[in-house]
PyMOL CGO cylinders between C-alpha atoms (Angstrom):
from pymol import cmd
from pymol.cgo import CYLINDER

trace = [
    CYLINDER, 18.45, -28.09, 38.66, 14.62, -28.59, 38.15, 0.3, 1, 1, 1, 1, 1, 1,
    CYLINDER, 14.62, -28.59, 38.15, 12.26, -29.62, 40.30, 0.3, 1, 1, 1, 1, 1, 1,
    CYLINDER, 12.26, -29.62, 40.30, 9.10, -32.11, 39.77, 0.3, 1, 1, 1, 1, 1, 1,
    CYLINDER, 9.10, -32.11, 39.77, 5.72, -29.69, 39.82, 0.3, 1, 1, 1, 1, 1, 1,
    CYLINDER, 5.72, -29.69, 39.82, 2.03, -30.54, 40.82, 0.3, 1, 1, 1, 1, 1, 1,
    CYLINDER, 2.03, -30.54, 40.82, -0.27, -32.19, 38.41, 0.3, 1, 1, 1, 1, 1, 1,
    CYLINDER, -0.27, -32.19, 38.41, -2.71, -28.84, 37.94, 0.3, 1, 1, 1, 1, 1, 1,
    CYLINDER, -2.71, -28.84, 37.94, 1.32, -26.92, 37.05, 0.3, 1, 1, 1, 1, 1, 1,
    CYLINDER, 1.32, -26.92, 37.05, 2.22, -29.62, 34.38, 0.3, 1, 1, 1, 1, 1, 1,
    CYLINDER, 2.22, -29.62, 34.38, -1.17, -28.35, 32.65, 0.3, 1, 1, 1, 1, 1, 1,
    CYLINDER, -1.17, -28.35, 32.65, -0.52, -25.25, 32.30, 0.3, 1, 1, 1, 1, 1, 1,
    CYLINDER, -0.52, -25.25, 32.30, 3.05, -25.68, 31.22, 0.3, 1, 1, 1, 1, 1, 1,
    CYLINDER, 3.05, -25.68, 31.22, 1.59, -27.74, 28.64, 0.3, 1, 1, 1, 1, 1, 1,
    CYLINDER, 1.59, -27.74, 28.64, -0.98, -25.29, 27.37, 0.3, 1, 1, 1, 1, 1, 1,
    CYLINDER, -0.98, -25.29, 27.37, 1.91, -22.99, 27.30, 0.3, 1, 1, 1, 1, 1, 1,
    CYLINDER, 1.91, -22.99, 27.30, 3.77, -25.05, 24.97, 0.3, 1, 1, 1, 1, 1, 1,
    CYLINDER, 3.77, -25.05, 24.97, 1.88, -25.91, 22.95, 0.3, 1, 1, 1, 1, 1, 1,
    CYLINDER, 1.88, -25.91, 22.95, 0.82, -22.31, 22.19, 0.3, 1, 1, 1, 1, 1, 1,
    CYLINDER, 0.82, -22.31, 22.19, 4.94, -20.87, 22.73, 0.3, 1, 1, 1, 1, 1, 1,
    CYLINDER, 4.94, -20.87, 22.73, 7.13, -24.08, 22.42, 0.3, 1, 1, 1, 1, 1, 1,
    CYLINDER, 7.13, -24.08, 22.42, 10.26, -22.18, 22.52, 0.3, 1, 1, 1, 1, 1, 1,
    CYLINDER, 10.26, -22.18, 22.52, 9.02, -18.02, 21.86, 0.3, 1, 1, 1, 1, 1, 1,
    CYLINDER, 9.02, -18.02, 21.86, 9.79, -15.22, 24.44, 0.3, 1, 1, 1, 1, 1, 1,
    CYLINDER, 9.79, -15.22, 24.44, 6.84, -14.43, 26.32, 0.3, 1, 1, 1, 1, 1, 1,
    CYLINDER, 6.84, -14.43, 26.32, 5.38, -12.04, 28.83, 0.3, 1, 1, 1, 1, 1, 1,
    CYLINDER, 5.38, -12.04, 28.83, 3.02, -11.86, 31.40, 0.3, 1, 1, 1, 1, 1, 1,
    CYLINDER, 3.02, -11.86, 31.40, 0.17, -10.53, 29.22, 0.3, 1, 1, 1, 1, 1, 1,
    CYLINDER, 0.17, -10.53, 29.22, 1.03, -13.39, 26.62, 0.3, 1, 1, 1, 1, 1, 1,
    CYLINDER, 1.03, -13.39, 26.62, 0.30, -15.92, 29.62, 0.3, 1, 1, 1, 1, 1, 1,
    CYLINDER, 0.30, -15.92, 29.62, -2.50, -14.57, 30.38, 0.3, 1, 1, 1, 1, 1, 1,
    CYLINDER, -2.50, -14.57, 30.38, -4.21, -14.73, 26.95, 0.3, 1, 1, 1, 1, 1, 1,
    CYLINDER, -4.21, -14.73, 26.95, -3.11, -18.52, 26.76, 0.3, 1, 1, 1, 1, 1, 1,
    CYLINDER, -3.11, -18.52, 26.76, -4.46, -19.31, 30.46, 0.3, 1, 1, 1, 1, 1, 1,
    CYLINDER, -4.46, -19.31, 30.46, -7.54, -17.46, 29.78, 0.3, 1, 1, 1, 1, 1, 1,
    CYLINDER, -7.54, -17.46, 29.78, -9.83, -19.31, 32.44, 0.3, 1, 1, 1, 1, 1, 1,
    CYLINDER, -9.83, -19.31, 32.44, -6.99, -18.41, 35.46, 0.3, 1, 1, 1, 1, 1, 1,
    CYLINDER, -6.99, -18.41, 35.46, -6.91, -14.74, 37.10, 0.3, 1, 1, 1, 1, 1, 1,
    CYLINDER, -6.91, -14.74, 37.10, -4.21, -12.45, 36.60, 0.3, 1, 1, 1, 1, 1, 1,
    CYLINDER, -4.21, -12.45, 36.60, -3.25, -13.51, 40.38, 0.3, 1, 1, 1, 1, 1, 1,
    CYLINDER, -3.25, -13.51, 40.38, -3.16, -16.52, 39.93, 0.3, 1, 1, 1, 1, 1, 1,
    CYLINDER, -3.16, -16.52, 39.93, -1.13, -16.18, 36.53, 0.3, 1, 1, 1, 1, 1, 1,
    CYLINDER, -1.13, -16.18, 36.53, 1.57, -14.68, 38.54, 0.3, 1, 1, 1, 1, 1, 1,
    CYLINDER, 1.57, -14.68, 38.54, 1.76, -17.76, 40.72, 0.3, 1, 1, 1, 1, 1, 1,
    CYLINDER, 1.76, -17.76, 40.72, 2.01, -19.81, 38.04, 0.3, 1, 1, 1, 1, 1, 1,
    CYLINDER, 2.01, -19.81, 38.04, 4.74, -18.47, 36.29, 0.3, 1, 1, 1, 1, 1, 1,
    CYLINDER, 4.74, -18.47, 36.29, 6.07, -17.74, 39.52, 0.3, 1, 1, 1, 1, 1, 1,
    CYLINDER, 6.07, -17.74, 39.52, 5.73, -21.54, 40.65, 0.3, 1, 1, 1, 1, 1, 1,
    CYLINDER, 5.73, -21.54, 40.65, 7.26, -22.62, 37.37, 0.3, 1, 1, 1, 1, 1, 1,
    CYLINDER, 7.26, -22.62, 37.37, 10.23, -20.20, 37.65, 0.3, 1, 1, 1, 1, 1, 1,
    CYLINDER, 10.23, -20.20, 37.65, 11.08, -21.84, 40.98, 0.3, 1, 1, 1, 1, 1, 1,
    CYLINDER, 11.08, -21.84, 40.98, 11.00, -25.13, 39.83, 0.3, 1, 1, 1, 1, 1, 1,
    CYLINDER, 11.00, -25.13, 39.83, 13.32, -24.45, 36.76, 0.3, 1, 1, 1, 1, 1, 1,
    CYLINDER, 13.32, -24.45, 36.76, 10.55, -24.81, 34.15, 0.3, 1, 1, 1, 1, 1, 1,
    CYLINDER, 10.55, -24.81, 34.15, 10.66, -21.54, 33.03, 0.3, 1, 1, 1, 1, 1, 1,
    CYLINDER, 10.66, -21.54, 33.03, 13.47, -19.03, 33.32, 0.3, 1, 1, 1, 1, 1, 1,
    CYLINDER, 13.47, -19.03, 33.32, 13.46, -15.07, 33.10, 0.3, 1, 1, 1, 1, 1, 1,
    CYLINDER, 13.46, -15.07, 33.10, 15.18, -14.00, 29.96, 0.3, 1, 1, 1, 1, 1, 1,
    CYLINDER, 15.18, -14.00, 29.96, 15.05, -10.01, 30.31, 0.3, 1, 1, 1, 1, 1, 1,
    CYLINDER, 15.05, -10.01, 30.31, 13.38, -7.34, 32.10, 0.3, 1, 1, 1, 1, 1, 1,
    CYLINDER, 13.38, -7.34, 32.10, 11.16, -4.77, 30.20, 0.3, 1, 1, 1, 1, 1, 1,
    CYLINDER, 11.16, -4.77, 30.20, 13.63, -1.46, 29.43, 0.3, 1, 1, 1, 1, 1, 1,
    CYLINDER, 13.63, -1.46, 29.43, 10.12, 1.07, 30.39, 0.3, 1, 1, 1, 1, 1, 1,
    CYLINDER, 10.12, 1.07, 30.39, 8.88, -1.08, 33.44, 0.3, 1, 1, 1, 1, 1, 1,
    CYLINDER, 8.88, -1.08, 33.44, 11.59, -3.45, 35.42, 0.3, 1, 1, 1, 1, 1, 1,
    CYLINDER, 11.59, -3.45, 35.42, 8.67, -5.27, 36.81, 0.3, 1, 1, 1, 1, 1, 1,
    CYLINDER, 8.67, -5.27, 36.81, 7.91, -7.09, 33.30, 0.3, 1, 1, 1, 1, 1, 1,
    CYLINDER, 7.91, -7.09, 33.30, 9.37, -9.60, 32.63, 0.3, 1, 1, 1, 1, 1, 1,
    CYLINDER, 9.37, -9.60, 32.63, 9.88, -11.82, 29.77, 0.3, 1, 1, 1, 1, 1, 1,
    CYLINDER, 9.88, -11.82, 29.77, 9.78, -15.48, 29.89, 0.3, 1, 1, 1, 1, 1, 1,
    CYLINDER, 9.78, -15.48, 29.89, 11.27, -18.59, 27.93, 0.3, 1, 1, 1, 1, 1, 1,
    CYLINDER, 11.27, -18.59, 27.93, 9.77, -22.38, 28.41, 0.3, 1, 1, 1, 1, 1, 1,
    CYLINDER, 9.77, -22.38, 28.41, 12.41, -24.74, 28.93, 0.3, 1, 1, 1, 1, 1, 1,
    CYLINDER, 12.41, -24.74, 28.93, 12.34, -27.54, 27.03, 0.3, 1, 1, 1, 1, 1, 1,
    CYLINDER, 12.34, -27.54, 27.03, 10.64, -31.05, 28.81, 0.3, 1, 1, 1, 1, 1, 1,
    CYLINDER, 10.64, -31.05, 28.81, 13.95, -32.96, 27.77, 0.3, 1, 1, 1, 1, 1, 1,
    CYLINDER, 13.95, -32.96, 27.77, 16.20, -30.29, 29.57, 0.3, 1, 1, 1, 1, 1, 1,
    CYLINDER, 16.20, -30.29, 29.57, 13.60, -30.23, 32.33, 0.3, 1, 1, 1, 1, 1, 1,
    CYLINDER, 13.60, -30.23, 32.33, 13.77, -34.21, 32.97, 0.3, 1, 1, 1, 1, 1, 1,
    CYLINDER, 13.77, -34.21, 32.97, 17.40, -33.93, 32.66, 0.3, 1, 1, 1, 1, 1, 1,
    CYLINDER, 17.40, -33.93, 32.66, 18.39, -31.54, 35.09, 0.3, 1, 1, 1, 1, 1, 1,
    CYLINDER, 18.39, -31.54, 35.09, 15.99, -33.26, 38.00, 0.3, 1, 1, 1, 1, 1, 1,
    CYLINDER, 15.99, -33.26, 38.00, 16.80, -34.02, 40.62, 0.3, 1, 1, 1, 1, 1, 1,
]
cmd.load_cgo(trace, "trace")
């Protein structure tokens, strides 16, 4: 189930597609792509996106199980599983 996000969310996620459509990503990654945000504010972003089923978490980092690695869901899947 996804939920609808805030305007300033959608254009992020956009930027991020754009850049990703459907790669693996990390934290780092994001942060390169949303270069005018702050790492905080990076983290709520992803974060923000996870919780709204946006984004999922695809696997934890084997060195450091604090990274994470991300996957965009795609907009049709998104819109689909509102609700």
């Amino acid at each position: 189930m996804t939920k609808p996000i805030a305007k300033w969310l959608q254009g992020r996620y956009s930027l991020l597609l754009k850049e990703l459509g459907d790669k693996e990503f990390n934290f780092d990654i994001a942060k390169k792509i949303l270069k005018k945000d702050q790492s905080k504010i990076v983290s709520i972003i992803l974060s923000e996106l996870r919780k709204a089923g946006w984004i999922e978490i695809t696997k934890f980092d084997p060195s450091d199980s604090r990274k994470r690695y991300y996957k965009l869901n795609n907009l049709e899947e998104v819109y689909r599983r509102m609700d």
